[in-house]
LOBARO-675336 format. One record per residue (C-alpha): chain; residue number from 1; residue in three letters; x, y, z. Coordinates in Angstrom, 2 decimals. Each point is the difference from the previous one (the first is absolute). Layout:
<pts>
- A:NUM:ala:X:Y:Z
...
</pts>
This chain:
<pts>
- A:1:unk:26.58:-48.10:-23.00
- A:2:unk:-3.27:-2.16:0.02
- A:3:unk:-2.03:0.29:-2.95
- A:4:unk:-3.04:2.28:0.31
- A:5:unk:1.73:2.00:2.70
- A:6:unk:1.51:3.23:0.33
- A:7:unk:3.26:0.85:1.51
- A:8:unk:1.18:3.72:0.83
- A:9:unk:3.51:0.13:-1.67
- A:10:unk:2.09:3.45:0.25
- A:11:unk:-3.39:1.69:0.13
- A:12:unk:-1.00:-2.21:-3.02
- A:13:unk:-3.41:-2.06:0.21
- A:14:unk:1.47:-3.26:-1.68
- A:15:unk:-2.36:-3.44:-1.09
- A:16:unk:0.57:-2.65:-1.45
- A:17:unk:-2.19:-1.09:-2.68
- A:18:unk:0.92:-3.47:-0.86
- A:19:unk:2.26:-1.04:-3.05
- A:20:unk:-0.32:-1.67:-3.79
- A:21:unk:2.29:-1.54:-2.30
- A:22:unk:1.45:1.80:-2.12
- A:23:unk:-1.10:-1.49:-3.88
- A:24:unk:2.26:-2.02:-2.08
- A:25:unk:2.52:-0.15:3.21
- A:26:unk:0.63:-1.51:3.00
- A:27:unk:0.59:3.14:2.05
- A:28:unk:-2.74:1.03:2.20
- A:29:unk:-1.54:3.89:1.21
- A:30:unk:-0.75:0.69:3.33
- A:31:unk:-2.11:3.02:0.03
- A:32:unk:0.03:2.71:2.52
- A:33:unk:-2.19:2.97:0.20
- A:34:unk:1.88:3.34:1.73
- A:35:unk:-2.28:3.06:0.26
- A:36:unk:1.35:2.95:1.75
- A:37:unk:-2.32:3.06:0.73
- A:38:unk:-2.36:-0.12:-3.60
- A:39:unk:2.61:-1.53:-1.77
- A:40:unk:0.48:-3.92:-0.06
- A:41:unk:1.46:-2.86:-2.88
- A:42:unk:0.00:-3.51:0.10
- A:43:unk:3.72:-0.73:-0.76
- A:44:unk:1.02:-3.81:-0.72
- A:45:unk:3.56:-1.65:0.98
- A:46:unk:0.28:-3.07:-0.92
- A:47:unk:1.87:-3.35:0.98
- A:48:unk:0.82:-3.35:-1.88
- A:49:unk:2.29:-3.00:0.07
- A:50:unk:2.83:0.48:-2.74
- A:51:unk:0.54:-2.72:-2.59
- A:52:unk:3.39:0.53:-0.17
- A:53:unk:0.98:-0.50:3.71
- A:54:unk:-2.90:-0.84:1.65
- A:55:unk:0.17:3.19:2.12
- A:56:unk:-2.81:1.62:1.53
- A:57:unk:0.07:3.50:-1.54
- A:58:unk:-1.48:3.31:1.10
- A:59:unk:-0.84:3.08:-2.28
- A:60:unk:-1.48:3.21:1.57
- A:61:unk:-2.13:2.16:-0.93
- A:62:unk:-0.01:4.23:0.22
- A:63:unk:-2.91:2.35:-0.26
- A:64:unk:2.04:3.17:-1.37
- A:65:unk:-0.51:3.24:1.92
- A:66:unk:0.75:3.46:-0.65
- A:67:unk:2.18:0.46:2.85
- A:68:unk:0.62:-3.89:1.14
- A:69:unk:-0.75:-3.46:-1.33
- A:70:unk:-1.59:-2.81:2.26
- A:71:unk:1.69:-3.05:0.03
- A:72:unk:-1.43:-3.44:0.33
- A:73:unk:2.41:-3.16:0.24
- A:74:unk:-2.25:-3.35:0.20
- A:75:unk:1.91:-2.30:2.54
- A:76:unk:-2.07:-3.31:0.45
- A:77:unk:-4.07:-0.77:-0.25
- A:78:unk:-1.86:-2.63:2.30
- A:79:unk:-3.09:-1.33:-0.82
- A:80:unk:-1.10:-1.54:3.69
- A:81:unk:-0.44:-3.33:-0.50
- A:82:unk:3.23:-1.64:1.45
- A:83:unk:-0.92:2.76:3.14
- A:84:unk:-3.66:-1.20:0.12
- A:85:unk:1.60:-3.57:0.28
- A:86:unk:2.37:0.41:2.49
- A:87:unk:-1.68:1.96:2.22
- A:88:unk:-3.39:-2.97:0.94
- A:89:unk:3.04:-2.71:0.58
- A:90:unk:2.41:-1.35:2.90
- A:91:unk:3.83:1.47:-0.30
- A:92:unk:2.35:-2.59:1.03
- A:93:unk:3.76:-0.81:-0.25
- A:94:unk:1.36:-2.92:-0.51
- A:95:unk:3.61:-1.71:-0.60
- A:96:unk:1.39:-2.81:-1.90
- A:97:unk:-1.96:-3.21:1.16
- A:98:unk:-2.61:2.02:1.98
- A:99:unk:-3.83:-0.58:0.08
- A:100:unk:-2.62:1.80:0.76
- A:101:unk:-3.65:-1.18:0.69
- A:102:unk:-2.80:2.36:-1.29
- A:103:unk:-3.51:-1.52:0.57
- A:104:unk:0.91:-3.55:-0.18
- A:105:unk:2.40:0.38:-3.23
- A:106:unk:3.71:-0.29:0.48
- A:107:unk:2.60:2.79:-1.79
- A:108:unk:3.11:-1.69:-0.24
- A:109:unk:2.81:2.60:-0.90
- A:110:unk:2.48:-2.53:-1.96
- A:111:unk:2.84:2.20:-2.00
- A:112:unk:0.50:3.07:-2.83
- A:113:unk:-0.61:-0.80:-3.40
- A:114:unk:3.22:2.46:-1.04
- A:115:unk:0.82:-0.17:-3.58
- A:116:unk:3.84:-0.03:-0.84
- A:117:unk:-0.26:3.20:-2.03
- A:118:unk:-2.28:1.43:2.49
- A:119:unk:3.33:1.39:2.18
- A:120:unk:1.46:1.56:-3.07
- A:121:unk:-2.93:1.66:-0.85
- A:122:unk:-0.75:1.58:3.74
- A:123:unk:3.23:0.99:-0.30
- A:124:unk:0.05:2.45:-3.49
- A:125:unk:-3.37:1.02:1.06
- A:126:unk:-1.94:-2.66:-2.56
- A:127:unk:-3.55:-1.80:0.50
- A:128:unk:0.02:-3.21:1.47
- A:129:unk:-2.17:-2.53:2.14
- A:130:unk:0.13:-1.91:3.34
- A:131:unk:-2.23:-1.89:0.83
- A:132:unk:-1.09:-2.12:3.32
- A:133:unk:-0.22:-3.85:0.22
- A:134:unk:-2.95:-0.91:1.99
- A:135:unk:-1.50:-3.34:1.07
- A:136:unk:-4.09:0.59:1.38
- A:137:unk:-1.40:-3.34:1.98
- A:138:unk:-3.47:0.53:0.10
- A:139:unk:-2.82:-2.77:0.19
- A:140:unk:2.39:-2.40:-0.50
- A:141:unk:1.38:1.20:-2.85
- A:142:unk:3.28:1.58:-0.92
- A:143:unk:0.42:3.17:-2.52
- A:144:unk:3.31:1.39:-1.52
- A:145:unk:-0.61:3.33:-0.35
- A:146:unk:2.21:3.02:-0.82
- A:147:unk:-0.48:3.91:0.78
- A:148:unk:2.55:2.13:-2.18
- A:149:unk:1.35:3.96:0.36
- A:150:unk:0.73:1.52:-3.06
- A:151:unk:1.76:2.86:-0.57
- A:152:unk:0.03:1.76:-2.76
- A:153:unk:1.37:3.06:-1.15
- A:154:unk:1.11:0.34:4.34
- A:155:unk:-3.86:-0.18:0.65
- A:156:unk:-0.88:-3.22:2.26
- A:157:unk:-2.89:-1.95:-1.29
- A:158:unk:-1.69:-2.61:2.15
- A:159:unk:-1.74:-3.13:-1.80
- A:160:unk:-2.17:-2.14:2.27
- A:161:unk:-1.03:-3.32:-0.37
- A:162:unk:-3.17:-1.38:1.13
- A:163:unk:-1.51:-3.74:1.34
- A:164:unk:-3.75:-0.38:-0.88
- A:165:unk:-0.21:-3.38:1.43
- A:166:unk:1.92:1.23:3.24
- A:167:unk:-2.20:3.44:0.04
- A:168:unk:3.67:1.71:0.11
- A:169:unk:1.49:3.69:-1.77
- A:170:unk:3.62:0.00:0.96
- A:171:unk:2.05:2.33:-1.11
- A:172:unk:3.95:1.47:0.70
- A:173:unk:0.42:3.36:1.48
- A:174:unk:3.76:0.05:0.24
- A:175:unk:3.06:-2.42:0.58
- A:176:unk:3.36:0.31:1.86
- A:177:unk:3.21:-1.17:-1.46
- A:178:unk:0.31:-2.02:3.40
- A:179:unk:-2.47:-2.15:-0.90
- A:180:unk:-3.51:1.06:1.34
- A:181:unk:-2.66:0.57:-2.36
- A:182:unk:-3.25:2.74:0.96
- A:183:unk:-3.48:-1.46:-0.88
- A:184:unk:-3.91:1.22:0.31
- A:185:unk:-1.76:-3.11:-0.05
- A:186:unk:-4.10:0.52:-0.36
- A:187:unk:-3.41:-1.66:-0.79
- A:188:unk:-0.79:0.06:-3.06
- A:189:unk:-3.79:-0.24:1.24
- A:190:unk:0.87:3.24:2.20
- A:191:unk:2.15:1.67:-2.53
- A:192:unk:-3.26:-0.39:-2.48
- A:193:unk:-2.05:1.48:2.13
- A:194:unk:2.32:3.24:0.63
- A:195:unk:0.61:0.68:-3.78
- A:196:unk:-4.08:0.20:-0.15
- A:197:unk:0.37:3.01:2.88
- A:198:unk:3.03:1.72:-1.14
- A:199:unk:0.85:1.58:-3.20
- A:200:unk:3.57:0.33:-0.75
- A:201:unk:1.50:3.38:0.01
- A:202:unk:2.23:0.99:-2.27
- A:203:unk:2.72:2.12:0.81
- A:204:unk:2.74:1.63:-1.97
- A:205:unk:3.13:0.83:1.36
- A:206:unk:2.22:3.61:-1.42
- A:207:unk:2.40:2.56:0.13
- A:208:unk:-1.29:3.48:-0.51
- A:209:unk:2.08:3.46:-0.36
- A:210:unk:-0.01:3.55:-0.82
- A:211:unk:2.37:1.12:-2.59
- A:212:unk:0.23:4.02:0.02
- A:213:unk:0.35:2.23:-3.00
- A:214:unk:0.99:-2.64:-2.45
- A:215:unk:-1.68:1.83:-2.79
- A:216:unk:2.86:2.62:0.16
- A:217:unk:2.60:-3.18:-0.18
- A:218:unk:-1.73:-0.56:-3.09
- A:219:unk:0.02:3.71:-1.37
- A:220:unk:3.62:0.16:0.93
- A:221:unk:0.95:-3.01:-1.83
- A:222:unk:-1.76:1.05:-3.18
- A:223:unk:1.54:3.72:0.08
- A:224:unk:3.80:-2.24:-0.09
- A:225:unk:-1.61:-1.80:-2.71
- A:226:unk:-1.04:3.19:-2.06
- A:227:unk:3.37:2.04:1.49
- A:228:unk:2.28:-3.08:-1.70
- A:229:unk:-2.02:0.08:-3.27
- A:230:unk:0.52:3.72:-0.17
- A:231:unk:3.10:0.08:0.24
- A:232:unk:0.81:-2.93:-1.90
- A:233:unk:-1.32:2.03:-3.00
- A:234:unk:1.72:2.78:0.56
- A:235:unk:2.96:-2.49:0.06
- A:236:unk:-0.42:-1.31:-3.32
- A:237:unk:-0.59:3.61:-1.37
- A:238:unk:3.27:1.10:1.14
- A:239:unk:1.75:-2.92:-1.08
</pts>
């Protein structure tokens, strides 16, 4: 869901509003507005990275009906810059000891930076880094530069790296285990002058549902509650 715009969910008019930090926490609300017929609430789920495992964690949000509860599961949130980027550069792929020349400045793709404990960590579903060593040539002059991917909580996140003297925005878009590395490599000039046309669009990502009747799950559990304590009572009268 951009924010600002409505989408038509189950035959629910659903917006997204934007989101806050929650005080004295590190957990943030994403709000989202539902409205069906003359009824509407602006529920908040909310996400956060956990200090304990560094997890990305996800915590819904219900507005309670009579006869069914609407269910909304945050899932991921993008705030359009990285897509902004991307999208005013050159896509290329390149291999171990590749180049590449873009206006005059030569991308040479050199190797991974892969950390030892990186492995381990893809492996039980951790957050690590990998990042690409690059060597720019560019007006005679020679740059060691390094785009990364993190991923954290099993979301990607891609950190570019930019050349003023070159006039260069390079930045990794993916990366095969055989060796070959995806780039977007831009003008920063250019790149400039699109951020001054485009505003980024944020977009949140979720999982919504309908949950039927679950007030009378609720009733039914607190008539065993009330049906035990009876007859506990009785129990200890007897006795």
């Amino acid at each position: 869901m951009e924010k600002g715009k409505t989408s038509s969910i189950f035959g629910y008019n659903v917006t997204f509003l934007g989101y806050n930090k929650i005080e004295n926490s590190e957990k943030y609300a994403f709000n989202v507005k539902v409205e069906k017929d003359n009824s509407s609430k602006t529920i908040s789920p909310v996400m956060y990275v956990s200090s304990i495992n560094n997890s990305l964690m996800r915590e819904p949000d219900i507005w309670n009906m009579f006869t069914r509860d609407f269910y909304v599961t945050p899932l991921s949130y993008e705030d359009g810059a990285s897509e902004n980027s991307s999208n005013s550069g050159t896509s290329i792929t390149l291999k171990k000891g590749d180049y590449y020349d873009f206006k005059g400045s030569k991308i040479i793709f050199q190797s991974f930076n892969f950390p030892q404990d990186a492995m381990s960590s893809m492996m039980g579903g951790g957050n690590f880094t990998i990042g690409a060593n690059l060597i720019v040539e560019s007006n005679g002059k020679k740059f060691n530069v390094e785009p990364k991917m993190n991923t954290i909580g099993g979301n990607k996140e891609f950190v570019p790296v930019q050349i003023n003297e070159a006039d260069l925005l390079i930045e990794m878009t993916n990366l095969d285990a055989s060796g070959s590395v995806g780039l977007t490599i831009s003008s920063l000039s250019n790149n400039n002058e699109a951020e001054t046309q485009q505003v980024p669009k944020e977009v949140l990502s979720i999982e919504a549902s309908i949950k039927p009747f679950i007030n009378l799950v609720w009733t039914g559990v607190i008539l065993m509650c009330v049906g035990f304590i009876i007859s506990a009572v009785k129990r200890t009268k007897e006795v």
